[in-house]
N, C-alpha and C positions, 0 to 999 in steps of 0.2 A: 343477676337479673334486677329490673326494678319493675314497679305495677307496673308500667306500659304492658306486661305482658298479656296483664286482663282483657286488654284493650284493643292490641293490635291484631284483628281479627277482619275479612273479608265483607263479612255479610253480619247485620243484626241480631239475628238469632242464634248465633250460634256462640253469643256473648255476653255469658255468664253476669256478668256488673249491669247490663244493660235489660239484661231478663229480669232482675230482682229488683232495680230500678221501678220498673213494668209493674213491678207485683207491687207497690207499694215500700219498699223498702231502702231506709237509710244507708247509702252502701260507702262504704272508704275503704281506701286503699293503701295497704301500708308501706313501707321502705325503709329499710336496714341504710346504717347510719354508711357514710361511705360510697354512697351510690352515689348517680348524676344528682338526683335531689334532695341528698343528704348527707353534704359537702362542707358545712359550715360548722365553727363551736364556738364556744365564749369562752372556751378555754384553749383551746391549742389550734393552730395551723395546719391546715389539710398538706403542707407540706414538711409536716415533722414527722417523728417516728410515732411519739405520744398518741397522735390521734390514731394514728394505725395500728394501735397497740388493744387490739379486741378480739374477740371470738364468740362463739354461741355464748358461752357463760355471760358476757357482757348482755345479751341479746334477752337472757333467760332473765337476769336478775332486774335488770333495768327498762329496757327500750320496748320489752311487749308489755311489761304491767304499765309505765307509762304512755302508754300509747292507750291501753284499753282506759285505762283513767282520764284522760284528755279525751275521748268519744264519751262515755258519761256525763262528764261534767255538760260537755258542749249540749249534749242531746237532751239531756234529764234525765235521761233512763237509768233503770236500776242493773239492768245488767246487755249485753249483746250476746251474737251468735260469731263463731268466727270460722273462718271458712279460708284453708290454707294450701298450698301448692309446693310438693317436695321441701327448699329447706324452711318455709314456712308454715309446714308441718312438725319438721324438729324445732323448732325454737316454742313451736305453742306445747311438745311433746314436755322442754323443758320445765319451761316459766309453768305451767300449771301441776307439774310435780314439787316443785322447790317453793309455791307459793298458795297453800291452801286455801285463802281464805280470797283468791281472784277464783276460784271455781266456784263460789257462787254466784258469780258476776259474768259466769259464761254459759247462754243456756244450753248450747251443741257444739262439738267443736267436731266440721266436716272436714277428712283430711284428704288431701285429693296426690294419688302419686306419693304418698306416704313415704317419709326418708327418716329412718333409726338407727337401726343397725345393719347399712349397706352389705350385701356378700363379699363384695372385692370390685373390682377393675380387671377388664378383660384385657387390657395393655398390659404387658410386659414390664415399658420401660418406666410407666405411672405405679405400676404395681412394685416394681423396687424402689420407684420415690418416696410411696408409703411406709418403707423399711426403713427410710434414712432416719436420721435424729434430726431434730430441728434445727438442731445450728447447722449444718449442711443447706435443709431448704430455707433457710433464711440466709443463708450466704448464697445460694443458685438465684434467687427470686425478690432479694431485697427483705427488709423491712415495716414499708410500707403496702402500695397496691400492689398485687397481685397482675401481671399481664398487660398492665395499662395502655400498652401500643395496639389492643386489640380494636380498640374504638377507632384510630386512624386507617388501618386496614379496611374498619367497614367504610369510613370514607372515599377510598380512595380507588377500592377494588369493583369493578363492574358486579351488579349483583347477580347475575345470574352464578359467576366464577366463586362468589363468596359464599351463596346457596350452596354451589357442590363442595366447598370447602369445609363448610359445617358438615353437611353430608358424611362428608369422608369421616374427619372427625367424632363425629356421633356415633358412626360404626365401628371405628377404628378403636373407641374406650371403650364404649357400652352395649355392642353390637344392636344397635338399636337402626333398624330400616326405615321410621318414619314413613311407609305406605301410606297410612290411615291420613297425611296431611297432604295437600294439593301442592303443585308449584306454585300455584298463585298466592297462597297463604304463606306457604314459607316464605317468596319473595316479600310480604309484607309484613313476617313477622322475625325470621331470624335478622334482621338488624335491630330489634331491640331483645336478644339473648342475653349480649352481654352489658352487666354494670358494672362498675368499681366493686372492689371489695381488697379486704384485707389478706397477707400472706397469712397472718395466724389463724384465719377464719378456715382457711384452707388445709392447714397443719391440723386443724382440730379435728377435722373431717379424714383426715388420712389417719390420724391415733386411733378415733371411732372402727374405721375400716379397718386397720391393720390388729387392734386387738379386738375384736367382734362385741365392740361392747358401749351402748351410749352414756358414756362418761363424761366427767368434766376434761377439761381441758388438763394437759399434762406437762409441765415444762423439763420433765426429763436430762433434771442435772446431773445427765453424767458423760466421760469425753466422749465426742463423737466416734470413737472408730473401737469403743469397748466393745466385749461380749456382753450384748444387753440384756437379753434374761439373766445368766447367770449376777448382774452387777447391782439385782434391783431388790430393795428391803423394804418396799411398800409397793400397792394395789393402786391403780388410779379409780375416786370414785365414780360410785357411778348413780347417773340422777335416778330418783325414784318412782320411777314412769306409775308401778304400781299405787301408787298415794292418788292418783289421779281421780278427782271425785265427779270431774264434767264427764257431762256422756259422750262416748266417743264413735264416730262415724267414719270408715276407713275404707277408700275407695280407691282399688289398685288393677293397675291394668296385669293380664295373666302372664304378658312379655315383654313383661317390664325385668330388666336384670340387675335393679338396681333395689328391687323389692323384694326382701326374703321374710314371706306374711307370717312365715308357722313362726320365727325367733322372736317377731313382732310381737303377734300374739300374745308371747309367754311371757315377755317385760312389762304388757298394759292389764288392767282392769278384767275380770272374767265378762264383765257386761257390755265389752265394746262389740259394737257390731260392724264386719267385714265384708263387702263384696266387690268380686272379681269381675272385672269386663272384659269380653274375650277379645283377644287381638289388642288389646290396645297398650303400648308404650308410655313411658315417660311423659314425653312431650305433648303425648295427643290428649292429655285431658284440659291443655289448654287451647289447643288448633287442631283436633279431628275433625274431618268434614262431616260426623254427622255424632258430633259431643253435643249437641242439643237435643238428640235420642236416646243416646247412651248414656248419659250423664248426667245431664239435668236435673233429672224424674227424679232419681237416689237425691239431689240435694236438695230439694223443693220439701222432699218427703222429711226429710230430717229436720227443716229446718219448720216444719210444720210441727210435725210431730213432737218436737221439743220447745219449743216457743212456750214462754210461760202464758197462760191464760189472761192475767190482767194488762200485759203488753197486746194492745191491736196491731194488727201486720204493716199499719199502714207508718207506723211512729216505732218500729223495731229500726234496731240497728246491726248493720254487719259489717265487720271487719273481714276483709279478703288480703291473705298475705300469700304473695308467689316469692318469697324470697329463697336464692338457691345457691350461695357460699354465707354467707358473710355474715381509761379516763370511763366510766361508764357512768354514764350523765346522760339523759334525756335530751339535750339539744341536740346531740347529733341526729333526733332519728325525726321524718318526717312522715307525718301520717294527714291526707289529703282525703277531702269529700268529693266524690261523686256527684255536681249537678248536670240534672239532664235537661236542658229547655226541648230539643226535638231529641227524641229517641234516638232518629233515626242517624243522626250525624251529629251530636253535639255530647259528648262525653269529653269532661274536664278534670285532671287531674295535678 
């Protein structure tokens, strides 16, 4: 994914960036390096392996604390609110366990569709790709991006065909029905699903799933066709969610299959606070037709209720990150303001 996702949305209201806009609020949008707008580096070529050579840990160590530090500086401010969508909930889950002293620099951290320690994949044949060793899915899928012919598909294919494509798709991994979203919206919004991203970004996410545990990244030197339990003489680690000093706000839909809250739970903070929305999926906390009811309220509230005192709402700033895969250097990652000259139709990213 890249932010478009905030954005690509039917009707006004029902659009999160544009709601806190409304209220006064400093709003940007972030993007994992790799994506359509985050293509470029001073060091390597988006068509080497180098650049491709990233995962969350890149994400954790580097690209969110530079990213929160490039909005201070710009802004003035002493710290923001951050406000994230599945895997732009793992990479803030990351970087503010591994980075103590950026959690006084974040006053709430809202998570929306919350992604940690995934259950599994209701596929079969994904669920045994998760079993492979890496050198296998890096020999299936390349090196660098991941899927990349997916973007000429969305060119080329009638959208209504590409809508029941995803469709299928969405049910077919995560049995997820997307009811709660209109055809009108998905026509408008599943062509911006997919973004670049990395094969390793991807690997890292199937190690997470496959040993139930949010860990760093594992490069698993050993042949691929061993007996891998029995061949392994170390633990991969695993980040320390509990260090986590921001207060945390964790908002998941109840059928959602990709959210298992109780394991959650017991890796974060005793202080975080959790609520379930009923019926809603994955995807609906960004396009339900009525996530301006359901949703909102909970983030308005949090971001109220945590907001430092000598910060006015009007000179806050929020970082919103939807990022959901994806040399750890700060040029790769682009993070874009929010101006709104009419509300109603002019959001620029």
């Amino acid at each position: 994914m890249s932010s478009e996702v905030w954005v690509a949305l039917t009707d006004e209201q029902r659009c999160l960036p544009f709601q806190l806009v409304e209220k006064g609020y400093d709003v940007w949008l972030g993007n994992n390096r790799g994506n359509k707008y985050s293509k470029k580096s001073v060091h390597h070529s988006p068509g080497s392996n180098e650049f491709w050579d990233f995962s969350i840990d890149q994400f954790a160590f580097h690209d969110i604390p530079n990213s929160i530090e490039y909005i201070l500086e710009v802004t003035g401010q002493p710290s923001l609110s951050y406000i994230g969508f599945s895997q732009g909930t793992a990479q803030a889950f990351a970087t503010l366990s591994i980075h103590p002293l950026l959690n006084q620099k974040i006053d709430v951290f809202v998570a929306l569709a919350p992604a940690m320690a995934p259950s599994g994949l209701r596929n079969r044949i994904v669920d045994s790709l998760m079993k492979a060793s890496p050198d296998f899915l890096f020999l299936l899928f390349g090196r660098r991006s991941i899927l990349s012919s997916t973007t000429m598909w969305q060119t080329i294919l009638y959208p209504p065909i590409f809508v029941r494509i995803i469709d299928t798709a969405l049910a077919a991994l995560f049995n997820w029905r997307c009811r709660n979203i209109t055809r009108t919206q998905k026509l408008a919004a599943y062509l911006h699903l997919y973004s670049f991203t990395s094969t390793k970004s991807v690997v890292h996410w199937f190690q997470i799933i496959r040993n139930k545990n949010f860990q760093f990244y594992d490069d698993e030197l050993y042949a691929p066709f061993s007996i891998v339990d029995s061949e392994r003489f170390y633990k991969p680690v695993k980040y320390p969610t509990r260090n986590i000093k921001t207060p945390i706000v964790l908002l998941y839909g109840d059928s959602d299959s990709l959210v298992d809250i109780n394991t959650m739970l017991q890796g974060l903070p005793r202080s975080t606070m959790a609520r379930a929305i009923a019926t809603y999926e994955h995807l609906d906390f960004l396009w339900a037709s009525d996530v301006d009811r359901q949703v909102f309220g909970h983030v308005f509230d949090a971001l109220k209720t945590h907001s430092r005192e000598a910060i006015a709402p009007e000179t806050d700033s929020k970082l919103l990150d939807g990022r959901v895969s994806t040399d750890s250097r700060s040029s790769n990652t682009s993070v874009q303001r929010v101006r709104v000259k009419d509300p109603a139709f002019n959001g620029t990213r």
